[in-house]
C-alpha positions as CSV (number, residue, x, y, z in Angstrom):
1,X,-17.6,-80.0,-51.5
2,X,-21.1,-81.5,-49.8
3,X,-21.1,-84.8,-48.4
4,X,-24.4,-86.5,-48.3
5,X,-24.9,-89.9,-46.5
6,X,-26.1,-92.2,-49.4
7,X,-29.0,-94.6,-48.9
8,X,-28.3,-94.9,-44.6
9,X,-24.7,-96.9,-45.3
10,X,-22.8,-94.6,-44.0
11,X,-20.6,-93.8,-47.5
12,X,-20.2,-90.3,-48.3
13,X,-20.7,-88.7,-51.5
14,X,-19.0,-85.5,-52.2
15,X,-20.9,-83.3,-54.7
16,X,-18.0,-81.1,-56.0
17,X,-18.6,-77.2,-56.1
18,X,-16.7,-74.7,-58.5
19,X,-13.8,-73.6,-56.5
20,X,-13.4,-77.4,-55.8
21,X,-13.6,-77.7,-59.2
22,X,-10.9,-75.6,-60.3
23,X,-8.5,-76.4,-57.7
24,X,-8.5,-80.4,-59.2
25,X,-7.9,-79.0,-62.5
26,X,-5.1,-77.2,-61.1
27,X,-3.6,-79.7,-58.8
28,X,-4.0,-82.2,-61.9
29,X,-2.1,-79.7,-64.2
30,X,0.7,-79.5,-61.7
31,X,1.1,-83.3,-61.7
32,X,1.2,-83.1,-65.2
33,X,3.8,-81.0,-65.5
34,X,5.8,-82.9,-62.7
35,X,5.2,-86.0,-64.8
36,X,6.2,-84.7,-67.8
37,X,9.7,-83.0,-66.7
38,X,10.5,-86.2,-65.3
39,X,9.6,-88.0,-68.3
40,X,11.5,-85.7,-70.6
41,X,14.7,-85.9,-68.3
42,X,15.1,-89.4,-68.3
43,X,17.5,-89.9,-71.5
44,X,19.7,-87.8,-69.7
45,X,19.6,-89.0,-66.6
46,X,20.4,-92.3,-68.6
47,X,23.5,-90.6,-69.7
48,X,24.1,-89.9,-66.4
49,X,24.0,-93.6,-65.0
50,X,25.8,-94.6,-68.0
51,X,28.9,-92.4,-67.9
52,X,28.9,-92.8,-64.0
53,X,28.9,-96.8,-65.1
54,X,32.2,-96.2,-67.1
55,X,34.5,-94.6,-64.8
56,X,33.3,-97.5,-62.2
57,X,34.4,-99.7,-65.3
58,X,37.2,-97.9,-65.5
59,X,36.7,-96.9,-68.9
60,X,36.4,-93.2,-68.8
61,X,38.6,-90.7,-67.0
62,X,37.3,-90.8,-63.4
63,X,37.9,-87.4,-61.7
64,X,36.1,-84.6,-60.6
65,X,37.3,-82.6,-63.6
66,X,36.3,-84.7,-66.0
67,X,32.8,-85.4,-64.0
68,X,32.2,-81.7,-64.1
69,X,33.1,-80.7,-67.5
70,X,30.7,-83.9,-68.0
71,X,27.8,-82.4,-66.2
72,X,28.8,-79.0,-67.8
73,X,27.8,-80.1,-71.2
74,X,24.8,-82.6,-70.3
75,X,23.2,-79.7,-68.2
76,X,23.3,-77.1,-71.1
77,X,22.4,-79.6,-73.6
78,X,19.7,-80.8,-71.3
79,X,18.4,-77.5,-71.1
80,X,18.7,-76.2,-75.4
81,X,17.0,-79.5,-75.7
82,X,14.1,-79.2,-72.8
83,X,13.7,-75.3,-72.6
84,X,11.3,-75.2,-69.7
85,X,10.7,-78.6,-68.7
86,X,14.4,-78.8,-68.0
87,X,15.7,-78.8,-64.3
88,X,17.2,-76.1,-62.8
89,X,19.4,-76.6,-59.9
């Protein structure tokens, strides 16, 4: 980018070049994504904070078997559901 002093005050204003350009588009399509595997995860993150609610509640079975077999079964629904915007650990 060029930066020109406008009118003497000392403000710069960029004049964006092509490779400047494309690299915003890019870095905006990466936030995009970012945004959008966040947004997609949150129903089961919800699940997540509910269930975890529960056991404090003492309403589900609170153990580390019945947390993983949990987990287990959000995870791979999570990911049938969210094919690639689904995390990976």
């Amino acid at each position: 980018m060029r930066a020109t002093d406008v009118e003497g005050t000392g403000a710069l204003l960029c004049a964006p070049t092509a490779g400047s350009q494309t690299l915003l588009v890019v870095v905006l399509a990466a936030a995009a994504w970012k945004a959008a595997r966040a947004l997609a995860a949150m129903p089961f993150d919800a699940l997540r904070f509910q269930r975890a609610g529960l056991a404090k509640a003492g309403l589900v079975q609170n153990s580390m078997l019945a947390s993983r077999d949990f987990e287990r079964a959000l995870g791979t629904l999570e990911r049938l559901t969210l094919g690639p915007l689904a995390r990976r650990v």
